[in-house]
N, C-alpha and C positions, 0 to 999 in steps of 0.2 A: 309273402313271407321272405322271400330272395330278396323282395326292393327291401323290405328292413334290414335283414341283414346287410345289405351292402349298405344302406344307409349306415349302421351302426359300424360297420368297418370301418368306413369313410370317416366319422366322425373319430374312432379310437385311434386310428390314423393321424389323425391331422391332430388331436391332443398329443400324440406322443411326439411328433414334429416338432411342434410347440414347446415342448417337455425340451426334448433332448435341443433344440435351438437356445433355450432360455439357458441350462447347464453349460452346453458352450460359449454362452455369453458372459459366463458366472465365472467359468474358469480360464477364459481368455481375460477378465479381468484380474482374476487373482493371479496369473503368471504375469499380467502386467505390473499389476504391485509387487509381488515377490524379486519381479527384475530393478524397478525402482526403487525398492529397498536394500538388494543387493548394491549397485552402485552408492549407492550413500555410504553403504557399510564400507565398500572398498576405499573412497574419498576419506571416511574417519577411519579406515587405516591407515592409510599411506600420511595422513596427513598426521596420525601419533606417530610414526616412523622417522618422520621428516622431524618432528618436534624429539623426539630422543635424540636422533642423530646432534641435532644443533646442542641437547644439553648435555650429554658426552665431548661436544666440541666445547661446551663453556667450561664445561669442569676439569678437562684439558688446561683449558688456558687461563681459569682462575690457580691449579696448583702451579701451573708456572710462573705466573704472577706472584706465589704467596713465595716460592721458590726465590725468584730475583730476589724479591722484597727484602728475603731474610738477607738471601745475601750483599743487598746494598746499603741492609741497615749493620752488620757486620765491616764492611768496607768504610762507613762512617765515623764506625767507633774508632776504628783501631787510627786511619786519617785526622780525626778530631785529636785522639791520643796523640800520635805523632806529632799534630802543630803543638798543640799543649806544652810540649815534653822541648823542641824546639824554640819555641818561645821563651820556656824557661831558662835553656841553656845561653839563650843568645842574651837573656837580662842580667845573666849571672856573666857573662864575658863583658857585658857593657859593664854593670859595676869593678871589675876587676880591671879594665882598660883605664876608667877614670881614677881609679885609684893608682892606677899607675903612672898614670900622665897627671895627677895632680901635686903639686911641689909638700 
């Protein structure tokens, strides 16, 4: 009766070895994936971080753009106006010169 029971020790023994080995195996896998899914998570962090930064930096530099723009399409009229206004003045003195120096 002692050899059974230690027989049967023996084996509930070495089941729960087994047992509690295979759960170690199970959750030293799952903190490996939890850790490899952590780093992905932090790389598609940083890496929407880096992608807002740059579009904060375009839309930066698109209102400065739209900014010039007005202001050189502003600076054209009024330079377009001025030759305009210029050229006219200067046709209206050519006709008044030739009328002058005409007998």
């Amino acid at each position: 009766m002692l050899d059974t029971s230690s027989n049967r020790k023996a084996e509930l023994d070495k089941t729960e070895f087994e047992k509690k080995a295979a759960y170690e195996r199970t959750l030293a896998g799952l903190k490996n994936e939890e850790d490899s899914e952590q780093k992905g998570l932090d790389k598609k962090t940083a890496l929407k971080s880096k992608k807002m930064q740059q579009k904060a930096q375009l839309q930066d530099n698109l209102e400065s753009t739209k900014s010039t723009k007005t202001a050189d399409e502003e600076y054209l009229k009024d330079t377009t106006t001025t030759c305009q206004q210029k050229a006219s003045d200067f046709e209206e003195r050519q006709k008044l010169a030739w009328r002058s120096w005409k007998p």
